[in-house]
ZATI-296260 format. One record per residue (C-alpha): x, y, z; residue number from 0; residue in one letter. Coordinates in nm, 2 decimals. Layout:
ZATI-296260
     xx     yy     zz   n res
      X      Y      Z NUM   A
...
***
This chain:
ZATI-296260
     xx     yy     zz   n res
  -0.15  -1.39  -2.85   0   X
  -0.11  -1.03  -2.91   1   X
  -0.08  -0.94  -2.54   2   X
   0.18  -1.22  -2.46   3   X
   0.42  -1.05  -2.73   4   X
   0.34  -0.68  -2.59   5   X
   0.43  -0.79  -2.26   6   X
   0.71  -1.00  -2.38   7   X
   1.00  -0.68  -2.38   8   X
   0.84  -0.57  -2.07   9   X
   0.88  -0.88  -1.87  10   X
   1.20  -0.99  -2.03  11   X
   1.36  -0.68  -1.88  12   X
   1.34  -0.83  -1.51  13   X
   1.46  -1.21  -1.60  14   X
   1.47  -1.36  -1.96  15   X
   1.31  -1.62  -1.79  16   X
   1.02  -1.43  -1.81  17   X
   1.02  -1.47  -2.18  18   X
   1.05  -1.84  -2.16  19   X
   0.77  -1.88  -1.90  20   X
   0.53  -1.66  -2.14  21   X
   0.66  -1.90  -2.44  22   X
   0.55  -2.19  -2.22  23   X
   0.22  -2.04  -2.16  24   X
   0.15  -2.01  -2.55  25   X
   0.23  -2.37  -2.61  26   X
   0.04  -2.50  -2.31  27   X
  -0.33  -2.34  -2.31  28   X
  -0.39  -2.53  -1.94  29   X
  -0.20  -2.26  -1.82  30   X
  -0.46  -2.02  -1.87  31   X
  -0.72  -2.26  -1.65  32   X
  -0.69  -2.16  -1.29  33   X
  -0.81  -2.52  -1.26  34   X
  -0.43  -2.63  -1.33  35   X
  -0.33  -2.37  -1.03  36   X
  -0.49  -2.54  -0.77  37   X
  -0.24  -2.56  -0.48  38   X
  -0.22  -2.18  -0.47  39   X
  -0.56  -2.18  -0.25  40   X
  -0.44  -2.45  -0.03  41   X
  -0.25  -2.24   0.23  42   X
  -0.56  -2.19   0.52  43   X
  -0.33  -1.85   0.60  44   X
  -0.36  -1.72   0.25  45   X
  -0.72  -1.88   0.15  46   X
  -0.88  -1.46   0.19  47   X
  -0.63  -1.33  -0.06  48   X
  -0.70  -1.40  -0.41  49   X
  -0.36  -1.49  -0.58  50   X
  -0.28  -1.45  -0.95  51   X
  -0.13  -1.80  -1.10  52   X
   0.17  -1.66  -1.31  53   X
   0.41  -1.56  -1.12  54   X
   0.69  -1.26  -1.21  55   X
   1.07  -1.40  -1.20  56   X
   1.34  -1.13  -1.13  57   X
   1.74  -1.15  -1.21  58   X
   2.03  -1.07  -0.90  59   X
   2.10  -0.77  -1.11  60   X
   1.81  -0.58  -1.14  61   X
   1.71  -0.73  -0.78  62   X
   1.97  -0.55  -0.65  63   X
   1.93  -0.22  -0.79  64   X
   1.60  -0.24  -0.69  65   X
   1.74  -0.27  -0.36  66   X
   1.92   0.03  -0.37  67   X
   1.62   0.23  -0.53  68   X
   1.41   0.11  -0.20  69   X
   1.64   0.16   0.08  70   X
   1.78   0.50  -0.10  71   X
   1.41   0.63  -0.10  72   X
   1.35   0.48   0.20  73   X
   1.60   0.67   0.39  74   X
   1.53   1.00   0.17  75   X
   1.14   0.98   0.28  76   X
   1.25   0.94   0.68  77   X
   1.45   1.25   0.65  78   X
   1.28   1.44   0.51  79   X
   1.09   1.62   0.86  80   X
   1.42   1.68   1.02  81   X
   1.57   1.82   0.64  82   X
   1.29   2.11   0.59  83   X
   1.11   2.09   0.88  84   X
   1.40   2.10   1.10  85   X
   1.23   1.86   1.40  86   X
   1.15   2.18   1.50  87   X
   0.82   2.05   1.67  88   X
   0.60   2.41   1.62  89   X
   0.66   2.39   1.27  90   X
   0.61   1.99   1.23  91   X
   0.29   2.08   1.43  92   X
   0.15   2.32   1.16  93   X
   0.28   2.16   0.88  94   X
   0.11   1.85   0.89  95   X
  -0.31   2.06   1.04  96   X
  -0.56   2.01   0.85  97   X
  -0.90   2.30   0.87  98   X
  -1.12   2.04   1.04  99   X
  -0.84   1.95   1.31 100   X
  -0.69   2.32   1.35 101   X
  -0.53   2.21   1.66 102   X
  -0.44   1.87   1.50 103   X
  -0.03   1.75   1.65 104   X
   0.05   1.96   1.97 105   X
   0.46   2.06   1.94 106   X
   0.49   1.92   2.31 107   X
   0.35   1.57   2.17 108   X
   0.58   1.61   1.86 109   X
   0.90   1.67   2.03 110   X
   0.81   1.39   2.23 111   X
   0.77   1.14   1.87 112   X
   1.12   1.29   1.77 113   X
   1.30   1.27   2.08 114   X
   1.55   0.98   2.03 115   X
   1.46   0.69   2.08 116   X
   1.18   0.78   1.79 117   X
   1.19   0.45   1.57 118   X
   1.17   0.64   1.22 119   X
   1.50   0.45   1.11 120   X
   1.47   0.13   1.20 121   X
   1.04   0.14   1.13 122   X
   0.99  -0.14   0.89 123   X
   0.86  -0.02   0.53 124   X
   0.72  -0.10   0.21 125   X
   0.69   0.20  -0.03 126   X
   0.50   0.09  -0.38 127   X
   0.58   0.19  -0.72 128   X
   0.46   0.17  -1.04 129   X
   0.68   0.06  -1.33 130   X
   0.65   0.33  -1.64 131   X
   0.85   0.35  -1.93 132   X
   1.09   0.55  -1.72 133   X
   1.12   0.34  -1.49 134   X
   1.00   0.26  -1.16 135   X
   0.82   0.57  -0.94 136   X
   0.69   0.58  -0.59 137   X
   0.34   0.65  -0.56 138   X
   0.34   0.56  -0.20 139   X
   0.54   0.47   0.14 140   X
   0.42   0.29   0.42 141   X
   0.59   0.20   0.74 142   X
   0.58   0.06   1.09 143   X
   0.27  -0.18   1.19 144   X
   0.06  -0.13   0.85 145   X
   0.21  -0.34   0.61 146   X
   0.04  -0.58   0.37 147   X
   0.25  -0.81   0.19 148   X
   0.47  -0.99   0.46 149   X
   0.34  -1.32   0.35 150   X
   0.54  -1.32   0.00 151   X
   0.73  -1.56   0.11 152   X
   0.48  -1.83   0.19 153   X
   0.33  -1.70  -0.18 154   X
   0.62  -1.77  -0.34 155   X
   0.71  -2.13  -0.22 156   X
   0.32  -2.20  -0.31 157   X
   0.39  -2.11  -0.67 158   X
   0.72  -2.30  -0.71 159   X
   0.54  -2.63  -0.57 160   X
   0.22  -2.58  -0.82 161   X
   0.24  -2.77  -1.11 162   X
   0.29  -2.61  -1.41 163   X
   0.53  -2.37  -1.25 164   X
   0.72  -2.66  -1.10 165   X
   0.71  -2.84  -1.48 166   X
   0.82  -2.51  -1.65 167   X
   1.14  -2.50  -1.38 168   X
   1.20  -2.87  -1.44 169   X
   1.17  -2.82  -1.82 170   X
   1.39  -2.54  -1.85 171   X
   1.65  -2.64  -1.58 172   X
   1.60  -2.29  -1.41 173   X
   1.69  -2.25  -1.03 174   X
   1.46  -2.01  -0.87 175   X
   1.38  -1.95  -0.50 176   X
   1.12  -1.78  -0.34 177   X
   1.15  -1.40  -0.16 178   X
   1.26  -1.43   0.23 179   X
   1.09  -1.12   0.35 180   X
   0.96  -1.22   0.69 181   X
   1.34  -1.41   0.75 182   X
   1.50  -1.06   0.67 183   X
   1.24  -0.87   0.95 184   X
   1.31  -1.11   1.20 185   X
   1.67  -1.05   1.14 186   X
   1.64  -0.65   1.15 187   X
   1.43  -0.67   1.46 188   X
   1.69  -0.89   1.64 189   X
   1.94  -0.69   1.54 190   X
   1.80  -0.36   1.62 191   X
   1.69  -0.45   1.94 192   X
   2.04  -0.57   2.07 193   X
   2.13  -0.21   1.92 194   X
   1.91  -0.01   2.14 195   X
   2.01  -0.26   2.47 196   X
   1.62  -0.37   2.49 197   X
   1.78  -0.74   2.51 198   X
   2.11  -0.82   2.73 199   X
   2.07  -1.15   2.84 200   X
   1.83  -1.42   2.91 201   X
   1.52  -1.51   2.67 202   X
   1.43  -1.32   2.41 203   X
   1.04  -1.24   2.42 204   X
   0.89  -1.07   2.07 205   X
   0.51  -1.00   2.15 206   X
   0.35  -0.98   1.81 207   X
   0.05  -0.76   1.81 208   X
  -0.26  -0.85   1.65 209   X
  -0.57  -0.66   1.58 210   X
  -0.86  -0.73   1.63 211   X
  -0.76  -1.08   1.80 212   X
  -1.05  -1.29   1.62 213   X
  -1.05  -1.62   1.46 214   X
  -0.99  -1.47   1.10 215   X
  -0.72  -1.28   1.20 216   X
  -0.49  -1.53   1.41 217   X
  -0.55  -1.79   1.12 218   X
  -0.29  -1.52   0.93 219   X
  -0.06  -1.59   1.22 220   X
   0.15  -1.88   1.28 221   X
   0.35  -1.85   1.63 222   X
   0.53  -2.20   1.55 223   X
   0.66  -2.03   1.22 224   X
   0.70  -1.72   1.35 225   X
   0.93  -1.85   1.66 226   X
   1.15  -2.06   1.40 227   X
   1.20  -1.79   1.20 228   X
   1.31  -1.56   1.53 229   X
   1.55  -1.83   1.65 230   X
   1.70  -1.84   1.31 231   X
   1.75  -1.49   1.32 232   X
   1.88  -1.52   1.69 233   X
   2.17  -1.77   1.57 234   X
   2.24  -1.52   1.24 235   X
   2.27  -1.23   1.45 236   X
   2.50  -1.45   1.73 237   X
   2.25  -1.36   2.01 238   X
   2.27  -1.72   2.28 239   X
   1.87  -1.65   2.38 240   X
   1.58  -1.88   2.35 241   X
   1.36  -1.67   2.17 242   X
   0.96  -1.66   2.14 243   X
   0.70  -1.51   1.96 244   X
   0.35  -1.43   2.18 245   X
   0.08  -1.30   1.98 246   X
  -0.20  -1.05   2.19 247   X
  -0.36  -0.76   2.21 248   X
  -0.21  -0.42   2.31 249   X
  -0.48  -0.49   2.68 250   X
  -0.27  -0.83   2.78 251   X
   0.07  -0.62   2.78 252   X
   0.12  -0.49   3.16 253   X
   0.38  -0.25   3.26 254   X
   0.59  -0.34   3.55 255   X
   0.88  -0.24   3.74 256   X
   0.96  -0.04   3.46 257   X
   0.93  -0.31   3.20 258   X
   0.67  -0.49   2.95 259   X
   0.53  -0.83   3.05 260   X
   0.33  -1.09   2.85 261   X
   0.22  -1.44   3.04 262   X
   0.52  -1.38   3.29 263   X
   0.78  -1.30   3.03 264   X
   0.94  -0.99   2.99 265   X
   0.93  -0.84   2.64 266   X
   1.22  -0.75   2.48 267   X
   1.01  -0.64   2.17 268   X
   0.68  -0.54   2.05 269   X
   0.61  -0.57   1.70 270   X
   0.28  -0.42   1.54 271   X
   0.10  -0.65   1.26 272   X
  -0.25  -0.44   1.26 273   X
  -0.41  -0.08   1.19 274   X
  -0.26   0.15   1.39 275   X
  -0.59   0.14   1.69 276   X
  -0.50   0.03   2.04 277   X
  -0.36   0.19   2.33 278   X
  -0.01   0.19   2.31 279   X
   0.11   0.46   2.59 280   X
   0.25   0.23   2.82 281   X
   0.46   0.04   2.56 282   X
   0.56   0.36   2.45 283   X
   0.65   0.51   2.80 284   X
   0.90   0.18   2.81 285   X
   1.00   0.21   2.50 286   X
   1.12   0.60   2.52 287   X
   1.37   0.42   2.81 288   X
   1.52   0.16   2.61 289   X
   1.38  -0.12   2.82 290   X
   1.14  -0.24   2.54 291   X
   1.18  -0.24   2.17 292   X
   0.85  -0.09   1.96 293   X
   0.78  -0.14   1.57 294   X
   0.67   0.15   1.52 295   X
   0.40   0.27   1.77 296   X
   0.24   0.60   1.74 297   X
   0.53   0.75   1.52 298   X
   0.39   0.52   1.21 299   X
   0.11   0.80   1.16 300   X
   0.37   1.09   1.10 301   X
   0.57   0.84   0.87 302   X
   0.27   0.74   0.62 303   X
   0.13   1.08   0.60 304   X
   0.15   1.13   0.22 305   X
   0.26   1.50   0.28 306   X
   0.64   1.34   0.30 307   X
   0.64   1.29  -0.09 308   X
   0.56   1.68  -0.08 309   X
   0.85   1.80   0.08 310   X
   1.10   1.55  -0.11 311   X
   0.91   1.68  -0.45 312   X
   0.91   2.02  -0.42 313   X
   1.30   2.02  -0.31 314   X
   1.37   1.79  -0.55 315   X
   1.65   2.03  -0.68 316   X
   1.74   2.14  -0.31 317   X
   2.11   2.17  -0.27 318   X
   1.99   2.00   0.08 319   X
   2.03   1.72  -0.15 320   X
   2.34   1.51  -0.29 321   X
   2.37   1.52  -0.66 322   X
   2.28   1.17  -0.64 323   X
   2.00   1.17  -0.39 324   X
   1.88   1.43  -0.64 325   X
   1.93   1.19  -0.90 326   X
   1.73   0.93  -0.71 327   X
   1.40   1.17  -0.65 328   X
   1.41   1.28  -1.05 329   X
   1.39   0.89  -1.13 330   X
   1.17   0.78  -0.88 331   X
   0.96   1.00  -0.73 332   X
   0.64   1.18  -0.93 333   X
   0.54   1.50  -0.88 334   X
   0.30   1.58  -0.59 335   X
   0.13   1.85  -0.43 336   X
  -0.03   1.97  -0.11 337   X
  -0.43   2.03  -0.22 338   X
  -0.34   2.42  -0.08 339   X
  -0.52   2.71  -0.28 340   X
  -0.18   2.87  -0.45 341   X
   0.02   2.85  -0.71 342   X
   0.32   2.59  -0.85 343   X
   0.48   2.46  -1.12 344   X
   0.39   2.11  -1.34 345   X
   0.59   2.06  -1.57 346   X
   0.77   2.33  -1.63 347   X
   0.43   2.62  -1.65 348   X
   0.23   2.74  -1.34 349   X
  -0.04   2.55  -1.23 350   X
  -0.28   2.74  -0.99 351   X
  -0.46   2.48  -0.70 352   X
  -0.77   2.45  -0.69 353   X
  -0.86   2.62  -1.06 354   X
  -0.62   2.45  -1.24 355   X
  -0.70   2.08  -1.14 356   X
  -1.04   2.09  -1.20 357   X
  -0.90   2.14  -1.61 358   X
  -0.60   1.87  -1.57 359   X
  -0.84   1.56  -1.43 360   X
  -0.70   1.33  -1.62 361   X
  -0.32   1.37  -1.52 362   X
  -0.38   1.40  -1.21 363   X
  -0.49   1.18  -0.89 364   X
  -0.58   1.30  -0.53 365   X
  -0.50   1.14  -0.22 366   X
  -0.61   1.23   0.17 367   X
  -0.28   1.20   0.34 368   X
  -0.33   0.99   0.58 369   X
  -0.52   0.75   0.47 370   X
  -0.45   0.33   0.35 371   X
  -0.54   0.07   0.19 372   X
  -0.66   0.22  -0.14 373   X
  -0.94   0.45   0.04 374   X
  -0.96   0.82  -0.04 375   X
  -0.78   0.80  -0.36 376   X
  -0.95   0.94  -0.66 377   X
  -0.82   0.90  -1.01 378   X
  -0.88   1.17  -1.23 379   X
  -0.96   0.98  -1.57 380   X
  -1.20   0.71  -1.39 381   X
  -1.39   1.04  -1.24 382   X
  -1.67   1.23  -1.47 383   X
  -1.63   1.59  -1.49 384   X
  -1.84   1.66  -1.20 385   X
  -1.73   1.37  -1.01 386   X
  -1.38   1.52  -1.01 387   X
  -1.47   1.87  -0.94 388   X
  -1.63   1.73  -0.66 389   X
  -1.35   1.56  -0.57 390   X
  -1.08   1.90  -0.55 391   X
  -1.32   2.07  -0.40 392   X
  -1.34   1.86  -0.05 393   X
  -0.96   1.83  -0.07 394   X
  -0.93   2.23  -0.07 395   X
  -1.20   2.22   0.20 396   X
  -1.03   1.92   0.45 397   X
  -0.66   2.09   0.38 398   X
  -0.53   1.75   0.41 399   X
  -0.50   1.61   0.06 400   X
  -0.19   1.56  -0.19 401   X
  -0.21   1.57  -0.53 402   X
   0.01   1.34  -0.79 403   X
   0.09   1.32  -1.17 404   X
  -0.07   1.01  -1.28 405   X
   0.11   0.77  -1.43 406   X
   0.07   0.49  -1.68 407   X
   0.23   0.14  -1.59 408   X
   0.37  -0.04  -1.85 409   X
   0.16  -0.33  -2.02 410   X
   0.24  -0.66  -1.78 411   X
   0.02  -0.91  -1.90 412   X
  -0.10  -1.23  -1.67 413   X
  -0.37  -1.46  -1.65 414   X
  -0.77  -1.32  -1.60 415   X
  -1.09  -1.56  -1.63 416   X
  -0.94  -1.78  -1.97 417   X
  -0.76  -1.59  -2.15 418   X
  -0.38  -1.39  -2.12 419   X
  -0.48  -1.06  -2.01 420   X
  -0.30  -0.67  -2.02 421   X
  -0.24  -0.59  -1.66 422   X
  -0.14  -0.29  -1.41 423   X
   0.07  -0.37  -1.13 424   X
   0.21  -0.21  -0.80 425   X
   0.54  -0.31  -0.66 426   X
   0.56  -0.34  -0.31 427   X
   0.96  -0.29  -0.23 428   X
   1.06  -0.35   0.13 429   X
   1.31  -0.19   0.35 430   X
   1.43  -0.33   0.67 431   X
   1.69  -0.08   0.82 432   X
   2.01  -0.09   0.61 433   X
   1.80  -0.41   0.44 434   X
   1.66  -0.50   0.13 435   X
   1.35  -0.70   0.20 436   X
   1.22  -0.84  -0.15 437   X
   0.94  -0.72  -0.33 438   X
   0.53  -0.78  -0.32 439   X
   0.33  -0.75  -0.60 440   X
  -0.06  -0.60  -0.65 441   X
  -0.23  -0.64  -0.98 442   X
  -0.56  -0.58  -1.18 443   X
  -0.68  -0.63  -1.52 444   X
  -0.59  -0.27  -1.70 445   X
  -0.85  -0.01  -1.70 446   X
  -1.10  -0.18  -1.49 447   X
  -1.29  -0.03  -1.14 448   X
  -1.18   0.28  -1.08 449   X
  -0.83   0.31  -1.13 450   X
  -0.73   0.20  -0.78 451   X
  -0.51  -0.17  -0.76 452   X
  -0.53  -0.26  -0.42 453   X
  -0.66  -0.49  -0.22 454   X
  -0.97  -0.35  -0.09 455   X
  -1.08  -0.31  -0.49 456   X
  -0.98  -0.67  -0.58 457   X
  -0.64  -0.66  -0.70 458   X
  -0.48  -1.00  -0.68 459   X
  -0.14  -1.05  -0.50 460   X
   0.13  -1.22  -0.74 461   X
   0.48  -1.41  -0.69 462   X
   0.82  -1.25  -0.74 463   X
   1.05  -1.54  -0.77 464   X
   1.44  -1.47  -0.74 465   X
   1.66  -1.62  -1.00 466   X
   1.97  -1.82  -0.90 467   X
   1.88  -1.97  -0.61 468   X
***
């Protein structure tokens, strides 16, 4: 298969076992029925996702400087207000208007986000990348409550039980295990939580928030799972609690006495697993007195606001920078733009915004900057002419837009309908304070929809499996 040996280099450079597996593929054509993949719809939690059967098997080395890549951009991208915006809150406030929303973040309401405790540094994240033949670049960050992916590690253990995963491991004698994401949150939020004195003694109460609470929705969540996994992290850390997970809405959280309850327990942490809506104030009054931990309330929307990747682009060369934080942004970040009539350089040559855009659609894509999930992202070569003009022209108008280099992914290949099929993939890295988290994957036959591989255009989810475990 012509694919198979394209992709062969490509996945090879993450685990030779890569190669193998894709060997093991061409001399077993089963593996290209989904049929033989069965078990991987078997988890009721994971039965909306759509996961892709092959999964992606990744080395301790290159795991690790993975690691570094995501918790070095990680830390870059929170900085990056209090580096050139100074936390001065008057010019946070303007830099982040828009022209429909002139008034948009008052400076009283932005020095109170920034005033410590703020939750920027410990807010959970996942930024995505895409691997090109330079290597892999950030095309996105995402922090706090809004996080897709958490449930990698419940992927992973489904792949290493299904059967001709499980035969290819037995065959080859190759230890693998799968990622242990939600472990390594549980163990950051315990830990940062004793760091800001939210917990002294007694139990230890996490109240998960979930939204909207619906049947759909709590069938994602498993409190029983979720409580194991705190009390492992409880007995890591050396914290003597009995600790619990609650799951509700922001409405059943009451303040009192200067604390959070939930059923007559006191929180000791409130951790957000939904979109951002709710009514958080009285959380966040408790919170801003250390009596309650919060992950990551209202501050999440100043951390995903795609204007970040502006200010770390367009000081990539800042002596603000280290020589190897500068280092870092050159390898991994890709040039972006606020959509803000002027002129800049691209690659090496002025480029005037808007006039120049409209000529450059196909290296270029255009994102609102506060939005997720895929929407309001608009890929230049999937756009006519027209379509695209369209497109620059309401991003000049809302004032709110970025605009990126596009960039070509290298050619993955895994399994589509029958057959072995070229794909484009996101990486999902996550960062959990000083924390590697592991990595979630996104992927979409190449060239197809519109450009976009996400969820809400029906990417499929895949497996990174660690090797040496």
């Amino acid at each position: 298969m012509a694919v198979l040996s394209d992709a062969l280099p490509v996945h090879a450079r993450w685990s030779e076992v890569n190669r193998e597996f894709l060997e093991f593929v061409e001399r077993n054509p089963a593996c290209l029925d989904r049929a033989s993949f069965a078990s991987l719809s078997q988890d009721p939690s994971l039965r909306k996702f759509s996961i892709q059967p092959w999964p992606l098997f990744v080395g301790s080395g290159p795991l690790r400087e993975m690691g570094e890549v995501a918790l070095g951009m990680d830390r870059l991208v929170k900085g990056a207000i209090q580096r050139f915006l100074r936390n001065d809150p008057k010019t946070i406030s303007q830099y982040y208007r828009t022209t429909d929303d002139p008034d948009g973040l008052s400076p009283m309401m932005v020095m109170l986000l920034a005033a410590e405790p703020n939750g920027i540094v410990s807010a959970p994240s996942r930024a995505d990348y895409i691997e090109t033949a330079d290597g892999l670049r950030m095309i996105e960050f995402n922090a706090g409550g809004v996080l897709g992916g958490l449930q990698s590690d419940a992927v992973g253990r489904l792949h290493l039980a299904s059967a001709p995963t499980a035969r290819f491991l037995r065959e080859r004698d190759r230890r693998v295990r799968a990622p242990e994401v939600l472990p390594l949150l549980f163990r950051h939020v315990v830990e940062d939580t004793v760091r800001l004195g939210a917990w002294r003694e007694g139990d230890f109460t996490l109240a998960m928030v979930v939204r909207p609470i619906d049947p759909d929705r709590l069938a994602m969540h498993s409190v029983e799972v979720y409580t194991r996994l705190l009390r492992q992290a409880l007995e890591a850390c050396g914290v003597a609690a009995e600790g619990r997970v609650l799951l509700c809405g922001y409405d059943e959280l009451v303040e009192e006495r200067g604390f959070i309850t939930l059923e007559g327990h006191r929180v000791n942490v409130v951790l957000e697993q939904h979109d951002g809506s709710g009514d958080v104030r009285a959380v966040f009054r408790v919170f801003k007195s250390g009596r309650v931990n919060l992950f990551s309330g209202p501050i999440t929307w100043l951390l995903n606001d795609k204007r970040n990747l502006v200010l770390l682009s367009e000081h990539a060369g800042s002596a603000d920078f280290t020589a190897a934080e500068r280092a870092l942004i050159e390898r991994h970040l890709p040039w972006t733009r606020r959509v803000l009539p002027g002129s800049t350089t691209f690659r090496g040559r002025t480029l005037r915004i808007p006039e120049d855009l409209v000529d450059r659609r196909e290296e270029m894509v255009l994102k609102k900057a506060s939005s997720i999930g895929g929407a309001f992202v608009v890929v230049g070569r999937y756009r006519t002419p027209d379509q695209w003009t369209a497109a620059v022209g309401r991003a000049v108008r809302d004032g709110d837009w970025v605009v990126q280099e596009y960039l070509e992914s290298v050619p993955y290949c895994f399994q589509s309908g029958s057959a072995a099929v070229r794909h484009d993939m996101v990486w999902g890295l996550f960062a959990f304070g000083n924390r590697f988290g592991g990595a979630f994957l996104r992927l979409a036959p190449a060239g197809q929809a519109d450009g976009r591989v996400n969820g809400q255009q029906g990417a499929e989810i895949g497996a990174v499996l660690e090797v040496g475990g």
